[in-house]
C-alpha positions, -999 to 999 in steps of 0.1 A, spaced: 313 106 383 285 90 395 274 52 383 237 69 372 258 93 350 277 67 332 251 46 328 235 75 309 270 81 290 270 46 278 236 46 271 237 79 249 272 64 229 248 29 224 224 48 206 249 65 184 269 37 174 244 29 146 243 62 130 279 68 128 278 37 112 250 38 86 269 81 80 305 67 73 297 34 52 283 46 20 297 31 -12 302 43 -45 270 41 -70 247 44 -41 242 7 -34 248 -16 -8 226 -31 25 206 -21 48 219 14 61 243 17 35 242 41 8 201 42 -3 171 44 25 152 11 31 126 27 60 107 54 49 103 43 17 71 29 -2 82 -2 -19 64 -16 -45 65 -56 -46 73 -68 -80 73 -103 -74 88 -131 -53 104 -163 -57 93 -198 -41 110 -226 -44 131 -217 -79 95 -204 -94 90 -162 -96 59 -152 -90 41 -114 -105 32 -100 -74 -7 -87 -74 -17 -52 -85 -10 -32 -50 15 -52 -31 34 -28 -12 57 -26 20 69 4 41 91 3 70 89 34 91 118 47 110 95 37 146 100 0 138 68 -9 122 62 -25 89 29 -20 67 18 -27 34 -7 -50 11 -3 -83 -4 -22 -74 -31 -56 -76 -14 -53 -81 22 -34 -59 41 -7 -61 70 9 -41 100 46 -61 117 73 -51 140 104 -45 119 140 -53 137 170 -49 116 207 -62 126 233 -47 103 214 -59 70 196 -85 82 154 -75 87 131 -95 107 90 -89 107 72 -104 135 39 -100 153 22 -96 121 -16 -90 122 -37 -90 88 -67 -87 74 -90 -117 65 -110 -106 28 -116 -133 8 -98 -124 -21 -107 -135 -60 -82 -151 -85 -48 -164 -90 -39 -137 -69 -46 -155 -33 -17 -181 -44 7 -155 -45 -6 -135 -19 -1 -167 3 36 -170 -8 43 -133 -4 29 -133 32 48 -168 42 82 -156 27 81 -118 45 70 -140 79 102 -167 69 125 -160 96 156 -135 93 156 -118 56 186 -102 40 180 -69 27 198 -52 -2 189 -19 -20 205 -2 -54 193 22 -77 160 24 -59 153 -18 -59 152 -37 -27 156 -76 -25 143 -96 5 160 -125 8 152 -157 27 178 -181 46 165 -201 22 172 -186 -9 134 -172 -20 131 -139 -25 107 -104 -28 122 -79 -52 106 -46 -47 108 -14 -66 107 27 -50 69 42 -58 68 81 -57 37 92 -38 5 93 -60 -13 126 -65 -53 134 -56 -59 149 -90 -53 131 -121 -47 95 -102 -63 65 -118 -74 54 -84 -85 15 -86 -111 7 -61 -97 -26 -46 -116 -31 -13 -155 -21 5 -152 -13 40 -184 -13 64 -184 8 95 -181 -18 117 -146 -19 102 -151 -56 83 -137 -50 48 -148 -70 17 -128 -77 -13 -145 -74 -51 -167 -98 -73 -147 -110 -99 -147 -89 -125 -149 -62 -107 -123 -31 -119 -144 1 -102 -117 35 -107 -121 67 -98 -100 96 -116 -104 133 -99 -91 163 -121 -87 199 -108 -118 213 -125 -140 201 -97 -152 167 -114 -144 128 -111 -155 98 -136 -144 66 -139 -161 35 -138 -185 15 -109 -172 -20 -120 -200 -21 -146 -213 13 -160 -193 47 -160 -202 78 -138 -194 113 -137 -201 142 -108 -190 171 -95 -159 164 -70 -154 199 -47 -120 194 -29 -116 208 4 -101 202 41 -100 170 36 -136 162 25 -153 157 -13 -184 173 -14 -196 148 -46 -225 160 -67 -256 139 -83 -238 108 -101 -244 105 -138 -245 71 -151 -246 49 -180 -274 23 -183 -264 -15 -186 -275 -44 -167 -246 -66 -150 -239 -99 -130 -256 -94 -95 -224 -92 -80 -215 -62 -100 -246 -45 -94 -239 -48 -57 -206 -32 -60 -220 -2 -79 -246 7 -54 -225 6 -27 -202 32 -51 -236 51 -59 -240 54 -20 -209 84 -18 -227 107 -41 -249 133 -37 -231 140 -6 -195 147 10 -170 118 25 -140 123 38 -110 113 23 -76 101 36 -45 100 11 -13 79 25 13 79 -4 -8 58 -28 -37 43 -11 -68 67 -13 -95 63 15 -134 76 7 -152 76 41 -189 84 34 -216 98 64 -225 62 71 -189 52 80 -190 33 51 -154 30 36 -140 25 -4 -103 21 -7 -82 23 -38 -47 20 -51 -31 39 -77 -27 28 -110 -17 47 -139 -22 83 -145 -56 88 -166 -61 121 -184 -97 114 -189 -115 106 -160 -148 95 -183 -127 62 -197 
């Protein structure tokens, strides 16, 4: 045997030495670490808080984390979002290189955005998963507890507008105050709410654009800062955008390259409330 073809041997037993492992170590009740028993990659984790310095923190409305079987982390910290190389070691996960986005976000929630982001970038983490809840866990002792999210469907979605894009690709956070949602139903309409007065349209579903009809609005004056929200909301109607749907982040593109982004919330029956 040649030294190319055991090289290749070796190489090829390397590579399978983690499977094996990960296939022969489950435990009863489905829980354990990383590889054991329950998925960590592949999943879409919901943060539910984390812990800095003895003191748990809520973790903001759309804090997520995926790790995808390729090595790469991605996710939200509630209103910025970030992309990291993921290396695991048994059940210890590391995230470096990490590259985010730089909104200027409103609210309590930039405090705990900051501690998420500094204690998912704090070194080695441990990782445990059971009954569909994954802890982070520093050397340190802090921790991010996260919870499995199902994926979040076009029609009937509460979708939350949480961020403007422009087509240059600089994304703006909201005014305070601000709580724009969208809610699409299978009849061919949407309504919701522009972050001050409600709309409804026709919403025409197909290959992967929305074909949006003539808005239909309520009347009340707001806060400049609202007002600028809702025109750049009125801006995707009475016309088609494109629309992108990645487990439960929805992306409206309009024709000026214009973007809206928004996070599922809770399931609303009525898209007028």
């Amino acid at each position: 045997m040649s030294r190319k073809q055991q090289r290749l041997i070796l190489a090829a037993v390397a590579a399978l030495v983690p499977l094996l492992a990960a296939c022969g170590s489950e435990t009863a009740g489905g829980s354990g670490s990383v590889g054991v028993g329950e998925r960590v990659t592949g999943v879409h984790w919901k943060v539910a808080d984390v812990t800095v310095g003895g003191t748990t923190h809520e973790a903001p409305a759309g804090a997520t984390v995926r790790i995808d079987d390729d090595g790469r982390a991605q996710g939200s910290y509630g209103c910025n979002r970030f992309s990291a190389r993921a290396d695991f070691d048994g059940d210890r996960l590391r995230l470096s290189d990490t590259a985010a986005t730089e909104m200027a976000c409103e609210g309590r929630s930039t405090a705990v955005e900051t501690a998420l982001a500094r204690t998912l970038a704090d070194g080695t983490l441990t990782a445990t998963v059971e009954d569909g809840r994954l802890t982070l866990t520093t050397d340190g002792g802090d921790t991010v507890r996260l919870t499995e999210e199902p994926a979040a469907p076009l029609y009937g979605t509460r979708w939350k507008v949480t961020a403007l894009g422009a087509a240059d690709g600089a994304a703006e956070s909201l005014p305070a105050g601000a709580e724009p949602h969208l809610t699409f139903d299978e009849n061919g309409k949407v309504g919701g709410s522009l972050g001050c007065n409600t709309v409804h349209a026709s919403a025409t579903v197909r290959d992967g654009r929305i074909a949006l009809g003539a808005p239909s609005t309520t009347r009340k004056l707001c806060p400049g800062p609202l007002m600028d929200t809702e025109r750049r909301l009125l801006n995707l109607f009475d016309g088609t955008v494109a629309y992108r749907l990645d487990h439960r982040t929805l992306t409206l593109t309009g024709a000026d390259g214009d973007t809206v982004t928004a996070v599922a919330a809770d399931s609303d029956p009525d898209p007028g409330s």
